[in-house]
C-alpha positions as CSV (number, residue, x, y, z in Angstrom):
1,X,106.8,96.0,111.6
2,X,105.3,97.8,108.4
3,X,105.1,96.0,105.2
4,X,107.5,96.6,102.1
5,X,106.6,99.3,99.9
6,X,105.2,98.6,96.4
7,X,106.4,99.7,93.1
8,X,104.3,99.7,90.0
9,X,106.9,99.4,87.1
10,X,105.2,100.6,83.5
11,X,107.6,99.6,80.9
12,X,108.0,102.8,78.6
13,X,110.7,100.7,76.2
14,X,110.0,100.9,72.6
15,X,107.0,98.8,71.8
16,X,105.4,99.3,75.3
17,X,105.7,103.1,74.4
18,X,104.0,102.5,70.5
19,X,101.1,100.5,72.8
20,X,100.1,103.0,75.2
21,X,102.7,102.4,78.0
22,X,102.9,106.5,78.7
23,X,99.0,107.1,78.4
24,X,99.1,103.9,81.4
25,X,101.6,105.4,83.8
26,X,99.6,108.9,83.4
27,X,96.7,106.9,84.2
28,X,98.5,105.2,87.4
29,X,99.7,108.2,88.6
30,X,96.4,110.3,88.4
31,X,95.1,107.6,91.0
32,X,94.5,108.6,94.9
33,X,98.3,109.0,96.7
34,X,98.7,106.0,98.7
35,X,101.7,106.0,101.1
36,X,102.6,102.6,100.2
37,X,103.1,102.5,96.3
38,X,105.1,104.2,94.0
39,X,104.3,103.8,89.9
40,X,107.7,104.5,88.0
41,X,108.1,104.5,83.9
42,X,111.1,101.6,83.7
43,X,113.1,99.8,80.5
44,X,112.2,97.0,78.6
45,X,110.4,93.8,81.1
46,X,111.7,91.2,78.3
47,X,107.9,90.8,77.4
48,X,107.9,92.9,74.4
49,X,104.6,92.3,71.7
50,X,102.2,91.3,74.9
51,X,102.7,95.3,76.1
52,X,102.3,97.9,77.4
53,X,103.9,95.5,80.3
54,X,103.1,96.6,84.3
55,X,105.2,94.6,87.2
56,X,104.1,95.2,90.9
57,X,107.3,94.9,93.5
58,X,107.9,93.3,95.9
59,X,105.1,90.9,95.0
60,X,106.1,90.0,91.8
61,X,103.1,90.2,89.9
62,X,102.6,90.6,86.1
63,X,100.2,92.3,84.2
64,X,100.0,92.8,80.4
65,X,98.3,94.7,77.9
66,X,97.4,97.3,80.0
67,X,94.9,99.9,79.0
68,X,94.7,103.1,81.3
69,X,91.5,102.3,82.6
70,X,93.3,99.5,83.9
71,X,95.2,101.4,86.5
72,X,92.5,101.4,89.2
73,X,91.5,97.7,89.0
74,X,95.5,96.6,89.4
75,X,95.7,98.9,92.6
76,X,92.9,97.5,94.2
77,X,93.8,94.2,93.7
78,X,96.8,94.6,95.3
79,X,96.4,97.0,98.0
80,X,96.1,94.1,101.6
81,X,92.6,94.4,102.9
């Protein structure tokens, strides 16, 4: 049985967008292509002022203030050994 696919979520809502949000999803999807994850620019995560705001699916993970350089360190963390 494979595992669930992963989602990145990058909130591009207002104040996530003034912080960086886009500049973060470029930066998530320059990364290597895995099979398993997806990274998709979403609406406001309710977290506004601690942006720009990531959520990984189905794992329910939060991450905040994130800076593109960033992206790789999140992806590694959550891709299973």
């Amino acid at each position: 049985m494979g595992s669930e696919p992963t989602c990145i979520l990058i909130c591009l809502n207002r104040t996530c967008r003034k912080q960086g949000a886009a500049e973060v999803l470029a930066a998530f999807r320059q990364l290597d292509n895995l099979d398993n994850i997806t990274y998709e620019g979403c609406g406001c995560l309710g977290n506004c002022g601690n942006g720009p705001m990531v959520f990984v699916l189905p794992a329910r993970i939060w991450y905040y203030r994130v800076r593109p350089q960033d992206a790789a360190n999140i992806v590694t963390a959550i891709v299973p050994t």
